[in-house]
N, C-alpha and C positions, 0 to 999 in steps of 0.2 A: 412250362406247366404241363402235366400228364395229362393223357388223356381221361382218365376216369378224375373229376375232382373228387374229393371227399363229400357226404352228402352233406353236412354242415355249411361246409364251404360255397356248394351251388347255393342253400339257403338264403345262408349272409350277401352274396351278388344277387340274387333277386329283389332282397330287399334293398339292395341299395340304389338299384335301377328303379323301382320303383320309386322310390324316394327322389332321387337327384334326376331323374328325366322324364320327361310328359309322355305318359302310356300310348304309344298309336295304336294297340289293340283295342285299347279303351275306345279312344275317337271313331276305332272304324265298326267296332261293336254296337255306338251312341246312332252312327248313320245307317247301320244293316251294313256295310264294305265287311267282304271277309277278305284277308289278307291273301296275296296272288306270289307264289315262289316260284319264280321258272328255275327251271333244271337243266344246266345242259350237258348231257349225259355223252359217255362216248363209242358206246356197242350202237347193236342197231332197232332195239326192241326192250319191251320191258322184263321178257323173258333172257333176256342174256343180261339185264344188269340186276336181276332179281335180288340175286343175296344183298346187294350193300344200298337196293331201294326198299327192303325190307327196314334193313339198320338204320336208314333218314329217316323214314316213316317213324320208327321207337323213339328214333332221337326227337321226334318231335311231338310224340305223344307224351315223350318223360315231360316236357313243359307244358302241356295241357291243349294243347292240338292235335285237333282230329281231324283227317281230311275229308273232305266234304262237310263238315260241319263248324268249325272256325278259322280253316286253312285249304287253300284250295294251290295244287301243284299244278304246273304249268313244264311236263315230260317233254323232252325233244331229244331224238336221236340220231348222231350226226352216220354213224353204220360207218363207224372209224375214216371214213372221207372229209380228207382237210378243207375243203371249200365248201363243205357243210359246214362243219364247226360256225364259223363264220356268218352263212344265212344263217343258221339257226339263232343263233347269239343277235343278231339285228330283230330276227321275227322277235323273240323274249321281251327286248329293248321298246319296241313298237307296241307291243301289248302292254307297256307301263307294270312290267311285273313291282312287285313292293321290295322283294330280296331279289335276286340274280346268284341263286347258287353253280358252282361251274365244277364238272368232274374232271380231273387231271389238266396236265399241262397245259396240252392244246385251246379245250373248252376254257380257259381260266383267261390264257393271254386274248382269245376270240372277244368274251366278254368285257376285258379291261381296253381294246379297237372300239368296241360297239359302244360305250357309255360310258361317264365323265360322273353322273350325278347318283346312278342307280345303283344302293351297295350291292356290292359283289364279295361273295365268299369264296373261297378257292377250298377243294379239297382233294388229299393227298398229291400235293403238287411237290417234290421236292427243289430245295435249291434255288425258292423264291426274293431271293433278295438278288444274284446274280442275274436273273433274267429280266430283272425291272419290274416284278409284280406289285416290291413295297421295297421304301427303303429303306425300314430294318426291322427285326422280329418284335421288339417293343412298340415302337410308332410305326406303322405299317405308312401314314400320309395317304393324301387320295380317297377317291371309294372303294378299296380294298383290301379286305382283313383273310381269315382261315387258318386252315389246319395243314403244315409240310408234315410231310412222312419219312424225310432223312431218305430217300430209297438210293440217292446219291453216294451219301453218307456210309450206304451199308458197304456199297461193290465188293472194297476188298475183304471185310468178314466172309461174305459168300465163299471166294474165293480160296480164306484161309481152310474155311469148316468142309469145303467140296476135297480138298488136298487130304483132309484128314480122314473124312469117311473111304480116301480111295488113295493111299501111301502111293503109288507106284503112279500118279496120276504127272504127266508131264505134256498132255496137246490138249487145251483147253479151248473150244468155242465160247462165244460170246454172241448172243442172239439180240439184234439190235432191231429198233422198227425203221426202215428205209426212208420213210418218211417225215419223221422226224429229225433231219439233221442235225442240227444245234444239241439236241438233247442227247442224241445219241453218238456225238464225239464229246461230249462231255464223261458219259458211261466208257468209251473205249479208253479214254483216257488218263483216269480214276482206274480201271482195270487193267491198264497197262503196269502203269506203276507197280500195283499189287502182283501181278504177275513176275515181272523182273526179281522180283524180292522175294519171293517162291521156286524162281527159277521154273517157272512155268514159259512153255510158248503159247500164246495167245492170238486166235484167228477170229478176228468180227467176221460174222454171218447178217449181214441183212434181209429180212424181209419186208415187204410193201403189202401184203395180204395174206390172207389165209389159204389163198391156192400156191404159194412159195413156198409154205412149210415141208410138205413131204419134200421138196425136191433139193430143200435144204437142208434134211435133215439125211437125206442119201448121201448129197455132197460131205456134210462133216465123217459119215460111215468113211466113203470112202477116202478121205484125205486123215482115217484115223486118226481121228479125234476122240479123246479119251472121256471127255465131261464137256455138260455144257453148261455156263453159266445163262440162268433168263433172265432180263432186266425188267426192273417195272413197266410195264407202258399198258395202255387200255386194249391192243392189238392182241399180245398175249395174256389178258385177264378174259377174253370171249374166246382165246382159240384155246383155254388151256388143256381139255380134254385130249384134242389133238394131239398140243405137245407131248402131254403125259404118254399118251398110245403111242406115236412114234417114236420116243427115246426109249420106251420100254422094248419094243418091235425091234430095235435097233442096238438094244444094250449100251446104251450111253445115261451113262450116271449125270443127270439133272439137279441143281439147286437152283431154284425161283423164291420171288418176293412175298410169295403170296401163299398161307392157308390152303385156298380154296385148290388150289394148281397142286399141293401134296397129295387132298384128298381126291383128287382127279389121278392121283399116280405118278407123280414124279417122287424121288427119292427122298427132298430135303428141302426144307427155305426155313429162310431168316430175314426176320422183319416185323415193322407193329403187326398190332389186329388190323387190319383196314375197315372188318366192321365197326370196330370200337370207336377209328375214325370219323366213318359215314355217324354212327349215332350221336358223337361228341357235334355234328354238325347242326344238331337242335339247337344248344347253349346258344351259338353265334346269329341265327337266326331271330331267338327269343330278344337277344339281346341289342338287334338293329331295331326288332317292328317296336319292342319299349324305348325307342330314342337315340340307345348307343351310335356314337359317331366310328363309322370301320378305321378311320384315319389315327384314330386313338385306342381301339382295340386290338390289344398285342396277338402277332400270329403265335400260334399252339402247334408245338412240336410232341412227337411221344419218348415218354422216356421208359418203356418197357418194350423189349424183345423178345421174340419164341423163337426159340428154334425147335423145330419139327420133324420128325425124321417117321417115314413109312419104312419099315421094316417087310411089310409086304413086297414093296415094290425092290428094295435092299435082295431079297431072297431069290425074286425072279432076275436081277442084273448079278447074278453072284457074289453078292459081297458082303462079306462079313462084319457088319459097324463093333467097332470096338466098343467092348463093357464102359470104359471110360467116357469115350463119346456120350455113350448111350444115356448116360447118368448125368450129363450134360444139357440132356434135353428137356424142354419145357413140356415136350408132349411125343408119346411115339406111339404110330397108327399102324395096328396091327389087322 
């Protein structure tokens, strides 16, 4: 299902929810209860997750929530340390939130440890049926429903579109988060493939934090490395200014997951809006506190991609995007 419905379409679901299941907005509006959303977010503040806690917020204003006034968020920061994840997701649990919204991987499997009975929404989590989140995109089963981002899915696009903005490209990095194991031999692995098949050589870079970056982004300089692929993860969505200034500092041609990481200065990415995802995450929301069961609520994948290319940053790494490419693109930031 896209992520934007058609506005008819959300229509006809509203009315049918209201119809076939007993309103808890209603119930908790009849007692004064305003409804309690924990969040559990994966930077470390609401200033690094600003852009896509703006797009929850819309997304749940398109359904007639307003915070502080019939919806009250319940923020937690885990500041990308995994044994936060965790507290945090039991504190959420303990405070009886009504949703348990969870950002990314880590935060999503934290939340499905912590609670059995309290729906949990997963957002941009790829690759959710392999890791046990639900057992399949139609019946998810359990208390867990949401939104995958394919980011899995993408790798070797990245990979093909990185080759073609830069022909002569043959030592490709791959910037994995160290801390995420599981996730991140699933990414080298998907990227190996696509590699061999491009005739690319492919070196995984792990980092564990944001003080690794420079000194891996020296390492790839000097083990001339020609491009680097970024992979999804929450580590490099707060560090991506960073990234952007070092690969530019360093002249290594960059494609990432993410919008936000082009306009910060990396050369190119491919992939959904992730804002369109965070706001897509109202519907799901709406549609647990009106009754929906998440265990019969099919996960939502996107079926539209951008690809993006900075021309700016194109001009400071020397490189010339071909016209063809170029006319390719969903969007090119000058």
């Amino acid at each position: 299902m896209p992520v934007h419905s058609a506005p008819w379409l959300l229509v006809g679901l509203m009315g049918v929810v209201l119809f076939a299941w007993s309103s808890r907005v209603d119930a908790q509006q009849a007692t004064g209860k305003i409804p309690r959303i924990g969040v559990l977010w994966h930077g470390a503040n609401e200033e690094e997750e600003a852009v896509y806690l703006a797009a929850l917020r819309q997304g749940l204003r398109d359904f007639g929530y307003i915070e502080g006034h019939n919806i009250q968020l319940e923020n937690r920061f885990p500041a990308e340390e995994p044994e936060r994840f965790s507290s945090l997701a039991f504190e959420l649990v303990e405070l009886k939130v009504d949703v348990f919204v969870a950002i990314n991987r880590h935060a999503a499997l934290a939340a499905q440890r912590a609670t059995k009975t309290i729906p949990i929404v997963f957002v941009a989590v790829p690759n959710v049926v392999s890791i046990k989140l639900v057992n399949s995109m139609a019946r998810p089963g359990g208390n867990v429903t949401g939104l995958s981002n394919m980011a899995l899915d993408l790798t070797a696009k990245r990979l093909e579109l990185l080759k073609l903005l830069v022909p002569s490209l043959q030592r490709v990095a791959l910037l994995v988060n160290g801390n995420d194991k599981d996730g991140s031999r699933q990414y080298i692995e998907e990227s190996q493939v696509a590699a061999q098949r491009l005739k690319l050589s492919l070196q995984p870079v792990e980092i564990g934090s944001s003080l690794d970056l420079a000194p891996a982004f020296k390492k790839m300089s000097e083990d001339q490395v020609e491009g680097v692929v970024v992979i999804q993860d929450g580590l490099f969505f707060v560090t991506r200014r960073a990234i952007a200034s070092l690969a530019l500092a360093l002249r290594l041609p960059t494609i990432v997951y993410s919008r936000e990481t082009v306009e910060a200065g990396a050369l190119a990415s491919y992939g959904p809006s992730n804002r369109d995802i965070f706001r897509r995450t109202g519907y799901f929301v709406d549609r647990i506190l009106k009754g929906a069961n998440p265990a019969t609520l099919p996960v939502e994948q996107p079926t539209k991609f951008e690809f993006i290319v900075n021309l700016k940053a194109a001009k400071a790494l020397g490189i010339e995007v071909p016209p063809t490419l170029l006319a390719q693109a969903d969007e090119v930031l000058e």
